[in-house]
C-alpha positions in Angstrom: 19.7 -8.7 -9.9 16.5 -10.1 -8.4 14.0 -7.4 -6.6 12.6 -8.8 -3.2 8.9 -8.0 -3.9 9.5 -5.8 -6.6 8.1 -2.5 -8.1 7.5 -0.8 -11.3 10.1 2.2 -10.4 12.9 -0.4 -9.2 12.6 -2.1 -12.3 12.7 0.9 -14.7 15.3 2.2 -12.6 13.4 5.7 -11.3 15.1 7.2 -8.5 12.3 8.7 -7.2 10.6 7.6 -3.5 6.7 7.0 -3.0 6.8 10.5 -1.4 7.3 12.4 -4.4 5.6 10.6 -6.8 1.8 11.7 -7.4 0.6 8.0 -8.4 0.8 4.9 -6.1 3.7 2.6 -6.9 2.7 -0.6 -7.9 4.2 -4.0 -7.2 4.2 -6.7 -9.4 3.6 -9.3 -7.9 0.7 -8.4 -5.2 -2.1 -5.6 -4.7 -1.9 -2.0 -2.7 -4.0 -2.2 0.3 -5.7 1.2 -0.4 -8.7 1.8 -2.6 -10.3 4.4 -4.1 -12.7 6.4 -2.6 -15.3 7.9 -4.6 -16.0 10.4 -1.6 -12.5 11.9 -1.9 -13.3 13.0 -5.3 -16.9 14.5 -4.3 -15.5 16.9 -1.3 -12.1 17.2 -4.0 -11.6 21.5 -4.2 -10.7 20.1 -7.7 -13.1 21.2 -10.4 -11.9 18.2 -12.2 -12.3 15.1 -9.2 -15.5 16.7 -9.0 -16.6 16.4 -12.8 -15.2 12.6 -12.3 -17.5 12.0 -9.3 -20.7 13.0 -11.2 -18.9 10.9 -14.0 -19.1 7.8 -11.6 -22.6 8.9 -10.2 -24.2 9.5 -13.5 -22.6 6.3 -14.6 -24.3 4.1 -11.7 -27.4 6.1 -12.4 -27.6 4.7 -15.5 -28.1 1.4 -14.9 -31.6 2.6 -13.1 -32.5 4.1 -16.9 -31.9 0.5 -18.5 -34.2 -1.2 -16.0 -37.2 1.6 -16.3 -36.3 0.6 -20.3 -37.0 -3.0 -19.9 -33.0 -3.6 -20.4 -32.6 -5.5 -17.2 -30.0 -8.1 -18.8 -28.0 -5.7 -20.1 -27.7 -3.4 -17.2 -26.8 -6.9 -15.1 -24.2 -7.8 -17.7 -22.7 -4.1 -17.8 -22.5 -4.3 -14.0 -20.9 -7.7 -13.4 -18.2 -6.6 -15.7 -17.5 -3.6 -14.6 -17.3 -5.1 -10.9 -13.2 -6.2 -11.2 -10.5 -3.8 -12.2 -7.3 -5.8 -12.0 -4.9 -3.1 -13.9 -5.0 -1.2 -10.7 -3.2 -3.3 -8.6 -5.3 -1.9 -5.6 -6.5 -4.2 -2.6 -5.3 -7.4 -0.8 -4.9 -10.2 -3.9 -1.2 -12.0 -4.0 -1.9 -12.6 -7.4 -3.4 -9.3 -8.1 -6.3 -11.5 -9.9 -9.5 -10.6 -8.4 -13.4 -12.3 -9.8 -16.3 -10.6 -10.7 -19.6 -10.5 -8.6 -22.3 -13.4 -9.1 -25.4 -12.6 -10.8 -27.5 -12.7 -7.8 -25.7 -9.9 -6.1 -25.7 -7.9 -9.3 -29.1 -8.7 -9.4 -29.5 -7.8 -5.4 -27.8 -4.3 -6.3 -30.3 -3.7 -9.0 -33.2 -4.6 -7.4 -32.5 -1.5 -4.8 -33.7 0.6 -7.9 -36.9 -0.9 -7.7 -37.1 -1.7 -3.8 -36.7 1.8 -2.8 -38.9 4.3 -4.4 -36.1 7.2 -3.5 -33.1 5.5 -5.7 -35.9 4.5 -8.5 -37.0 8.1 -9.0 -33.9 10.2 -8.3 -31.0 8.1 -8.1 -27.9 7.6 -6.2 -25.4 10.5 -4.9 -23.1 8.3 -2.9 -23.3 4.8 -4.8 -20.6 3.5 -2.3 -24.1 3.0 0.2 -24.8 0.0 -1.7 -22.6 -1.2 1.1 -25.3 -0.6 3.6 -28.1 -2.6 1.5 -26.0 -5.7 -0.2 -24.1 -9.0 2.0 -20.5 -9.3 -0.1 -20.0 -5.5 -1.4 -17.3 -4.0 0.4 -14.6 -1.2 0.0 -12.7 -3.6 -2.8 -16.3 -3.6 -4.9 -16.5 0.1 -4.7 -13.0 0.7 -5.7 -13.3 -1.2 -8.4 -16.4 -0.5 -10.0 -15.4 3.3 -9.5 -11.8 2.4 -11.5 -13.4 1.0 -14.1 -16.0 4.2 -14.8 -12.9 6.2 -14.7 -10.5 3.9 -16.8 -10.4 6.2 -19.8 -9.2 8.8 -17.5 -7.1 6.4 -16.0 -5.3 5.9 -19.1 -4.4 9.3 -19.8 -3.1 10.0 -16.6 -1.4 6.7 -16.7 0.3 7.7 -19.7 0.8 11.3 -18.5 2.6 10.1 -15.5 4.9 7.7 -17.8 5.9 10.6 -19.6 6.7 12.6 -16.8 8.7 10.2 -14.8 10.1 8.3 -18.0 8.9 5.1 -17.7 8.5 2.6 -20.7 5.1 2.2 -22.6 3.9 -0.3 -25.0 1.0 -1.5 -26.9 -1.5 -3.6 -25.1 -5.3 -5.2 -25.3 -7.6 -4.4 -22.7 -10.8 -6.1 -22.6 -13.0 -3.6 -22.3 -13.3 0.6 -21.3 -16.0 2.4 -20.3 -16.9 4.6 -22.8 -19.0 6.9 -20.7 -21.0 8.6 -23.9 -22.9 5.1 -24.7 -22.7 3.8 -21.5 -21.6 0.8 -22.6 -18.6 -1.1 -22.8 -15.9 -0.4 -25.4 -14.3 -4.1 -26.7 -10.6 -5.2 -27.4 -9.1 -2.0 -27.3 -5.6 -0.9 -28.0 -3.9 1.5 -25.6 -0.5 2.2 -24.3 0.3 1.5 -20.9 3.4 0.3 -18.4 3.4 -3.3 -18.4 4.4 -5.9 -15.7 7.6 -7.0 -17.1 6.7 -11.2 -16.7 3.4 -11.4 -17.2 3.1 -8.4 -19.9 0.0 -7.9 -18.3 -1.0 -3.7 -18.2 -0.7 -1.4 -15.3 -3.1 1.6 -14.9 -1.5 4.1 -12.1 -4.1 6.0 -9.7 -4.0 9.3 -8.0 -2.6 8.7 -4.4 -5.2 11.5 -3.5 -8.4 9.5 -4.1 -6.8 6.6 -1.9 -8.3 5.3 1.7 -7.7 1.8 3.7 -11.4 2.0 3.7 -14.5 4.2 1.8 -15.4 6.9 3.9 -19.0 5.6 3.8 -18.5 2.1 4.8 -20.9 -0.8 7.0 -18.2 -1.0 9.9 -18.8 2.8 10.7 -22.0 2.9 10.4 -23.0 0.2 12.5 -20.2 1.6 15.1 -21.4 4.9 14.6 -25.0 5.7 13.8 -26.9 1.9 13.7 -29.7 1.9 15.5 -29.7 -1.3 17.0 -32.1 -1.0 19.3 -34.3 -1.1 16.9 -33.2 -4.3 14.6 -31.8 -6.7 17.8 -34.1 -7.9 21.1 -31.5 -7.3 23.9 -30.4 -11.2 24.2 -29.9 -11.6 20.0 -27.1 -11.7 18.4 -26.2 -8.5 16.1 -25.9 -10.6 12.5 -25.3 -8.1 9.8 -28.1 -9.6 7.4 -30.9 -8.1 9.8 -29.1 -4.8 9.5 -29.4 -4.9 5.9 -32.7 -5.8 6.0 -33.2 -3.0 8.3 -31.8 -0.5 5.4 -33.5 -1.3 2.8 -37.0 -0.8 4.4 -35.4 2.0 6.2 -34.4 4.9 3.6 -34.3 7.3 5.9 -31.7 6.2 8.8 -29.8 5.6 5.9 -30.2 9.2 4.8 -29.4 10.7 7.9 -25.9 8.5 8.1 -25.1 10.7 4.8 -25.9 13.7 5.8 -23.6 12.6 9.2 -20.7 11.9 6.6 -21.0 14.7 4.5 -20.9 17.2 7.9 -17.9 15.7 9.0 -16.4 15.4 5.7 -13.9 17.1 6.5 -11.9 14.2 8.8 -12.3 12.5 5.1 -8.6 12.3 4.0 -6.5 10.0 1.6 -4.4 7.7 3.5 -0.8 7.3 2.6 1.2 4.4 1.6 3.1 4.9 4.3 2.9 7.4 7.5 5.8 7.2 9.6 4.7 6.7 14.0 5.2 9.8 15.9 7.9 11.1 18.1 6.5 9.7 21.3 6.1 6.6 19.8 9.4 6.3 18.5 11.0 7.4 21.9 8.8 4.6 23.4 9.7 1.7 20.9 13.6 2.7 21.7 13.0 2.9 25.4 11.6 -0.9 25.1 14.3 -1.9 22.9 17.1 -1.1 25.2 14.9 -2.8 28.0 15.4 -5.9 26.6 17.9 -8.8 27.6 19.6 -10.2 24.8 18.9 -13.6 23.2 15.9 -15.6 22.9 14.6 -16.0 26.1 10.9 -14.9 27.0 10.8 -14.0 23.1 13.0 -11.2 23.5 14.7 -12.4 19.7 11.2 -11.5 18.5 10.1 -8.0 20.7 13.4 -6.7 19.3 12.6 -7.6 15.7 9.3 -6.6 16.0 10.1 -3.1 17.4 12.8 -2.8 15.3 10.7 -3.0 11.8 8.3 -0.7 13.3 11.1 2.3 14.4 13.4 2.2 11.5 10.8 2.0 8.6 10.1 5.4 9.8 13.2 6.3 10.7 14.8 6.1 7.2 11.3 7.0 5.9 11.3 8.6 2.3 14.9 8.4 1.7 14.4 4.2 2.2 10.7 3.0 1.4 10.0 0.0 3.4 9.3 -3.0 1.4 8.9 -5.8 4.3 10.3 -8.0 7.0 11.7 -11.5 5.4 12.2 -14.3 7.0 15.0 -17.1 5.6 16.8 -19.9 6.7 20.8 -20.5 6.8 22.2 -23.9 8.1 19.0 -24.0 10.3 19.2 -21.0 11.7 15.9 -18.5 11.8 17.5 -14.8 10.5 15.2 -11.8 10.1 15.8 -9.4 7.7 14.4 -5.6 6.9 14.4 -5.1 3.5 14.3 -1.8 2.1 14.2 -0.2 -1.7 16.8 2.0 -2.5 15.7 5.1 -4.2 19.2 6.5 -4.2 17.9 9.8 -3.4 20.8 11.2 -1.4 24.8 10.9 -2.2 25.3 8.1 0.3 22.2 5.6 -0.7 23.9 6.6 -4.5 26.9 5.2 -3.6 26.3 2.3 -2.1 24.2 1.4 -5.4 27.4 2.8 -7.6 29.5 0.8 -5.4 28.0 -1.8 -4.3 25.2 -2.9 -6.6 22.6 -2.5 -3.9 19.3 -1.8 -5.8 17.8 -2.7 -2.1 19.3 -2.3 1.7 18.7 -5.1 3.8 19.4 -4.9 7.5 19.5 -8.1 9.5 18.5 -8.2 13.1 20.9 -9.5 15.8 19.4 -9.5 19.1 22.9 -11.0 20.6 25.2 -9.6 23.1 28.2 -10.0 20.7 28.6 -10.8 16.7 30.5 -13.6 15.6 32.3 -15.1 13.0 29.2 -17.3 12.0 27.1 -14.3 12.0 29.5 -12.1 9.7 30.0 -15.2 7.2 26.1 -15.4 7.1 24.8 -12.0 6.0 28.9 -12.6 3.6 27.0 -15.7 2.0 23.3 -13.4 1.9 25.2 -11.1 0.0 26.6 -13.0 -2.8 23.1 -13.8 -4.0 20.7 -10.7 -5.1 21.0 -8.4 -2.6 23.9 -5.6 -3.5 27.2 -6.2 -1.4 26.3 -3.7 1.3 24.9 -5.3 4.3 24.2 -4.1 7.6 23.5 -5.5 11.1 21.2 -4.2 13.3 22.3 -5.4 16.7 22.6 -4.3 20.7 26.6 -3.7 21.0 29.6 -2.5 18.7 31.6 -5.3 16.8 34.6 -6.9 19.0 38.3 -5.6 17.6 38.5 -9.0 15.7 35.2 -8.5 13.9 35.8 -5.3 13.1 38.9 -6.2 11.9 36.9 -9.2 9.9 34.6 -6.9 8.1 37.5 -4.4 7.3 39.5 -7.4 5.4 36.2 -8.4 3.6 36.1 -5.5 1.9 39.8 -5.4 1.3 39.6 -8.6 -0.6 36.1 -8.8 -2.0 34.6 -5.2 -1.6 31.9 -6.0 0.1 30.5 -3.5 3.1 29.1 -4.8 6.6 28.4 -2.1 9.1 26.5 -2.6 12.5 23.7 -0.5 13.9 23.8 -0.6 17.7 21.8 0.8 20.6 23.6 4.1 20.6 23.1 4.4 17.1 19.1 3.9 17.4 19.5 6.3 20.2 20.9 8.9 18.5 18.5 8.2 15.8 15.6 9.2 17.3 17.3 12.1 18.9 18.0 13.2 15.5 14.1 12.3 14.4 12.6 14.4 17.1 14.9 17.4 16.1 14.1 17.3 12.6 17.1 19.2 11.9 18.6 16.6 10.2 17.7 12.8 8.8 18.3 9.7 11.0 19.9 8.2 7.8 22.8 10.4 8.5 24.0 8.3 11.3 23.9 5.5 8.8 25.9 7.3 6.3 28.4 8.8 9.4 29.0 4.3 10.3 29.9 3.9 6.8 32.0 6.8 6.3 34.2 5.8 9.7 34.2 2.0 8.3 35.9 3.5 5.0 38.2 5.3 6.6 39.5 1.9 8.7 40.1 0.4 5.1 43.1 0.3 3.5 43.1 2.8 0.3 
């Protein structure tokens, strides 16, 4: 059966959520939008991140010793290629393909060794500021260039990780490692790592720990934070961002003192999750919109509902269901709107449905009608035939009528296949069950499928 966007534990069949895994999951077929954070690793309490920081830092570093040694060429070759780290899977790429820096902003990074008399003669501590001197290096530069310092680590714990959670490894060819004893760049080498299943291409996992949305150093903060502008703009100019770099790089300290403000308030510096489900409050307020809307289309009501919706229940069944996205299809020209969900069978009832049902995947679809008909029941009927798991459920504002009960009951008499309905009073009760915490909001789920097996004949 087909994976809607797919991931490397769904595939190998690992029944464990993102929650209590220690690496990030990666998809196949697209990048994480996390990076690592060098930072993370420097205020670590871990002997070890800390060891890999000064790794990183001492790796940088180097590239200032090949320039003093009239090795400029091979300092900017070292640096271009260490500049992409696609085995990671981390950032925004579809195609998790990313390119390499140019030469001139290679070269631009280089020349702050020799532009500033600070970096030339004692180096870098933070090399993620090279955001604050250089147009085009961002968060996805940083993370990648720290990656690939770290890939011989990387593998290990990539392999460590396989072993613990049995997944499959096999022999692959990666174009180059860091091998952080020459400083240089380690050719062709053979390894064992997970591969992506179609394009036999490796995977490298990384430590959910070291991962942020954005560096904590980063040129959005400080310009927000600590800029001063009124000292690079006249009043009536606009605030470009090249003037601000310019402004760095003949201003070492202001940059200074912005590190000494990150490093005092490092402790705000934490990894983000994958996934952090919306607070109470928020949730209460989401359900007090949804049962304020009018049913139908009308003033975009369809699409409030749907959008509120994804929002509430991805934390709601949040880690028994990770939430893999919001698809849109087309059925005899009709718009539908689906959650889709990855089953990590985690609990007896998402097991059963999967024994059952084949449903590697739950997929809800969103019915903002006053009643479901016919049409609608043979819809999500036809949806489940191709290679989604004959379990299906409808999220929608009222109970089924008698007859579609009745409809759903002899579907599964005469093909097995499961549609149950979500209604208001089940999202209210829901969220009751959220803010009490004494039990899961999945439950009610499980509760609408146990009274739907009971109305079936034995």
């Amino acid at each position: 059966m087909d994976i809607i966007r797919p991931r490397l534990t769904d595939y190998h069949g690992i029944h464990k959520n993102q929650a209590d895994l220690d690496f990030a999951i990666q998809f196949f077929d697209e990048d994480i939008p996390l990076y690592i954070d060098p930072f993370l690793l420097w205020k670590s309490p871990s002997q070890q991140d800390n060891a890999l920081h000064t790794t990183i830092t001492n790796s940088f570093n180097h590239l200032n010793y090949l320039i003093k040694k009239k090795r400029e060429n091979e300092a900017l070759s070292l640096l271009i290629n260490l500049s992409e780290c696609h085995e990671v899977g981390l950032g925004v790429s579809k195609t998790r393909k990313g390119t390499k820096i140019s030469e001139k902003q290679a070269q631009d990074i280089l020349n702050l060794f020799k532009d500033i008399p600070e970096y030339s003669q004692f180096g870098f501590t933070h090399f993620e500021i090279i955001q604050l001197y250089i147009s085009g290096i961002s968060k996805d530069r940083i993370s990648d260039i720290t990656c690939n310092f770290l890939k011989s680590f990387l593998i290990d714990y990539t392999i460590e990780q396989c072993e613990l959670n049995k997944i499959p490894i096999e022999g692959v060819i990666l174009d180059s490692i860091y091998n952080y004893k020459t400083n240089t760049l380690d050719r062709n080498q053979k390894v064992y790592l997970p591969v992506n299943p179609l394009t036999k291409e490796p995977l490298i996992f990384t430590p959910k720990r070291w991962l942020r949305f954005n560096t904590w150093i980063n040129y959005e903060d400080y310009f927000q934070k600590y800029c001063p502008r009124d000292e690079i703009f006249n009043p009536d100019e606009p605030e470009e961002r090249v003037k601000v770099l310019n402004f760095n790089r003949e201003n070492y300290g202001t940059i200074e003192g912005y590190i000494e403000y990150k490093t005092k308030t490092s402790e705000e510096c934490k990894n983000d999750p994958l996934f952090s489900q919306i607070p109470v409050l928020s949730a209460k307020r989401k359900l007090s919109q949804i049962l304020k809307l009018n049913t139908g289309k009308e003033h975009g009501a369809d699409i409030q509902y749907e959008e509120l919706s994804a929002s509430l229940l991805a934390s709601l069944f949040y880690p028994h269901l990770d939430f893999a996205q919001t698809q849109s299809r087309t059925e005899s020209g009709r718009h539908i709107r689906d959650l889709i969900f990855y089953n990590n069978r985690d609990i007896d009832f998402l097991d059963e449905i999967f024994a059952e049902y084949n449903n590697r995947q739950l997929v809800i679809e969103m019915k903002n009608v006053k009643e479901i008909s016919r049409d609608h029941i043979n819809q999500l009927n036809r949806y489940m035939q191709d290679n989604i798991g004959n379990f299906g459920v409808f999220l929608t504002r009222n109970p089924l009528s008698k007859a579609m009960y009745e409809n759903t009951v002899n579907l599964w008499s005469s093909q097995r296949k499961c549609i149950i309905a979500i209604t208001d009073e089940d999202l209210k009760l829901m969220v009751e069950v959220y803010e009490s915490k004494q039990r899961t909001p999945i439950e009610v789920l499980k509760k609408k499928y146990i009274e739907f097996r009971r109305s079936c004949p034995s």
